[in-house]
C-alpha positions in Angstrom: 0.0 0.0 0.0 1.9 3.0 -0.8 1.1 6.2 1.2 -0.8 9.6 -0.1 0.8 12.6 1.6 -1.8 15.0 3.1 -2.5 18.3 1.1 -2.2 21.4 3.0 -5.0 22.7 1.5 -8.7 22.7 2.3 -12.0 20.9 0.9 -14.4 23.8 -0.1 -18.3 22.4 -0.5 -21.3 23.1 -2.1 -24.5 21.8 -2.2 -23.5 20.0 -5.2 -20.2 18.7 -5.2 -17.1 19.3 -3.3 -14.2 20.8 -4.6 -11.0 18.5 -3.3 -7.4 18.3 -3.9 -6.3 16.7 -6.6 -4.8 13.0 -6.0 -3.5 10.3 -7.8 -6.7 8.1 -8.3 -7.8 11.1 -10.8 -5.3 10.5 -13.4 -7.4 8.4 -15.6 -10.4 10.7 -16.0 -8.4 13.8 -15.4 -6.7 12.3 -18.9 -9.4 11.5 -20.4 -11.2 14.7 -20.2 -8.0 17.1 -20.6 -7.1 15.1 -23.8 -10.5 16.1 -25.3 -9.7 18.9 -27.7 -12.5 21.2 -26.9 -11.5 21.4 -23.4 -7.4 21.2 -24.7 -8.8 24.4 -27.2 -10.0 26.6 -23.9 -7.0 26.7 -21.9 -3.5 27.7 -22.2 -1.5 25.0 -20.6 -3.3 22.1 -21.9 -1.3 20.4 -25.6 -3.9 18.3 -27.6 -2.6 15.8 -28.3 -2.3 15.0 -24.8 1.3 13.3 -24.3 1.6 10.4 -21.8 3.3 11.7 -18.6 1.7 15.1 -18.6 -1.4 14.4 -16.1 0.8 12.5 -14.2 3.4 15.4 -14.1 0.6 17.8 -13.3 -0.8 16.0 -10.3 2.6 15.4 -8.8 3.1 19.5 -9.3 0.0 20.2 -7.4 0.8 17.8 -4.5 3.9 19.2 -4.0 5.4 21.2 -0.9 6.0 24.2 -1.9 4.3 24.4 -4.8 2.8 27.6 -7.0 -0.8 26.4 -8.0 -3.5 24.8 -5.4 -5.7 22.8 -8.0 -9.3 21.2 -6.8 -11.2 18.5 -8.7 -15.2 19.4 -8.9 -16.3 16.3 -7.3 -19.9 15.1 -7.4 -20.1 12.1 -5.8 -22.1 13.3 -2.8 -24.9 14.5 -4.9 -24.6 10.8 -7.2 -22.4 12.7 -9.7 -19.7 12.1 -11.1 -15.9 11.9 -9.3 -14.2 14.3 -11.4 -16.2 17.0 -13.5 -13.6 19.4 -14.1 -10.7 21.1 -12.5 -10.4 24.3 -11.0 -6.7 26.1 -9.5 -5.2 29.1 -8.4 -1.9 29.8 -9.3 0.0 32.3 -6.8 1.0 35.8 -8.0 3.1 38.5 -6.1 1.5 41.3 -3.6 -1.1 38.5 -2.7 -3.2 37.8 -5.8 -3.8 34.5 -7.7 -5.1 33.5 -11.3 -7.9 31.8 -11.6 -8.0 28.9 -14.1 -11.2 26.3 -14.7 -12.3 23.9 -17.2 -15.3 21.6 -16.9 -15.9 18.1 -18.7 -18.1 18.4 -21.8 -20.3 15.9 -20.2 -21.2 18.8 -17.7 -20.9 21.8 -19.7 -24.1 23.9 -19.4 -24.9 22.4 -15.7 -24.0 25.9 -13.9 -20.9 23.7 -13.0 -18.3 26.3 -13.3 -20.3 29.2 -12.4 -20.8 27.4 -9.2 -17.3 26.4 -9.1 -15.6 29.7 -8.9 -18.1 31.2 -7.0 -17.3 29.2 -4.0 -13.4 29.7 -4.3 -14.2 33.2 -4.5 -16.4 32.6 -1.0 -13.8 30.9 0.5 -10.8 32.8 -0.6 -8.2 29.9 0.7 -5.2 31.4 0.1 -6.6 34.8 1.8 -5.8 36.8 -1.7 -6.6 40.6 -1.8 -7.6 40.1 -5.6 -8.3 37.0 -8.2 -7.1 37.2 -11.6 -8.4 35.5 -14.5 -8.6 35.3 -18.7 -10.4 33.3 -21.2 -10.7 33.3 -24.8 -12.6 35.9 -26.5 -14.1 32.6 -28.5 -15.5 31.8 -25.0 -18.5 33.9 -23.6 -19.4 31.2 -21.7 -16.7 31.6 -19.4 -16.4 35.3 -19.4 -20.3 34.9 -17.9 -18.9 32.7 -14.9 -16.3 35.4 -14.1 -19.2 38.4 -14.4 -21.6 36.2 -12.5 -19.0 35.6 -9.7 -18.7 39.2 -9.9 -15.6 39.6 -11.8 -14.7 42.9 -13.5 -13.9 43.2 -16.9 -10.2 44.7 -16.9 -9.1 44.8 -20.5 -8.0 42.6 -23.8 -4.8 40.8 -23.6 -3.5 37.8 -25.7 -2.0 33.9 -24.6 -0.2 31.5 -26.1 -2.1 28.4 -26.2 -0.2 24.9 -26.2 -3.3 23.3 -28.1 -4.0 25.5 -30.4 -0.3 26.3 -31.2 -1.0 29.9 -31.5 -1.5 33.4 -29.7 -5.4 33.6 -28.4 -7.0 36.9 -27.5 -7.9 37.1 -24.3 -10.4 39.2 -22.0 -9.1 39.7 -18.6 -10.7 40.4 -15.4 -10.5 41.3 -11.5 -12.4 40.5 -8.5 -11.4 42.3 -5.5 -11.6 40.3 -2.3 -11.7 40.8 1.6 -9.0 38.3 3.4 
């Protein structure tokens, strides 16, 4: 039986689904999801194709001490969902602020999922931030909505390189200022 190390980092619930720290039992649906190319097409860090190692690699990043990005599963089993609907993380920036970064399962898209999702990180603010930063894809109003509808402010266009599209994406950033 080999041994999981504990996460320093907290299990934030809603009525719906908990989101947990990632662990190794995910790898297999975490692949199988992030290896789709429409969730591969909405995120920056994702290649499509997926190569082997890379969920591997990532889980190992996020359960390491120190480490730069606190990533949470959307779990549903509680509520007789699914065990892994999508991922959502914050990565750590300087003067106390983190990024926001999601994506959801297509299986779940248009379930409210990651509305729901960053609403409650926002609510529990883990890392005590003073501000959340996030982007998405100017091809992607459906995820600008769960920002505004978590009360995210629009801040201004930008661009990202994105792995699985092998190009530079314009992006629309915004804000959320935050009480620790």
């Amino acid at each position: 039986m080999e041994m999981q190390p504990i996460i320093n980092q907290p299990v934030i619930e809603t009525a719906r689904f908990d989101l947990r720290p990632l662990r190794p039992s995910d790898q297999g649906l975490v692949e199988m999801y992030a290896g789709d190319p429409r969730v591969a097409r909405n995120t920056s860090s994702i290649p499509h194709p997926l190569p082997p190692g890379t969920i591997e690699a990532f889980i190992s990043r996020a359960m390491a001490e120190p480490r730069e990005e606190d990533v949470w599963v959307m779990d549903g089993l509680k509520s007789g969902g699914a065990e892994v609907m999508g991922v959502i993380s914050l990565t750590r920036l300087d003067r106390n602020q983190s990024e926001v970064g999601y994506w959801v399962a297509p299986a779940f898209w248009n379930t409210h999922l990651a509305s729901e999702a960053v609403q409650a990180l926002v609510e529990a603010n883990p890392l005590r931030n003073d501000a959340m930063f996030a982007s998405v894809y100017h091809d992607n109003p459906a995820s600008a909505r769960v920002l505004t509808n978590a009360g995210f402010i629009y801040l201004g266009d930008a661009e990202t390189y994105c792995l699985a599209r092998g190009s530079t994406v314009p992006t629309w950033t915004y804000t959320r200022h935050l009480t620790a």
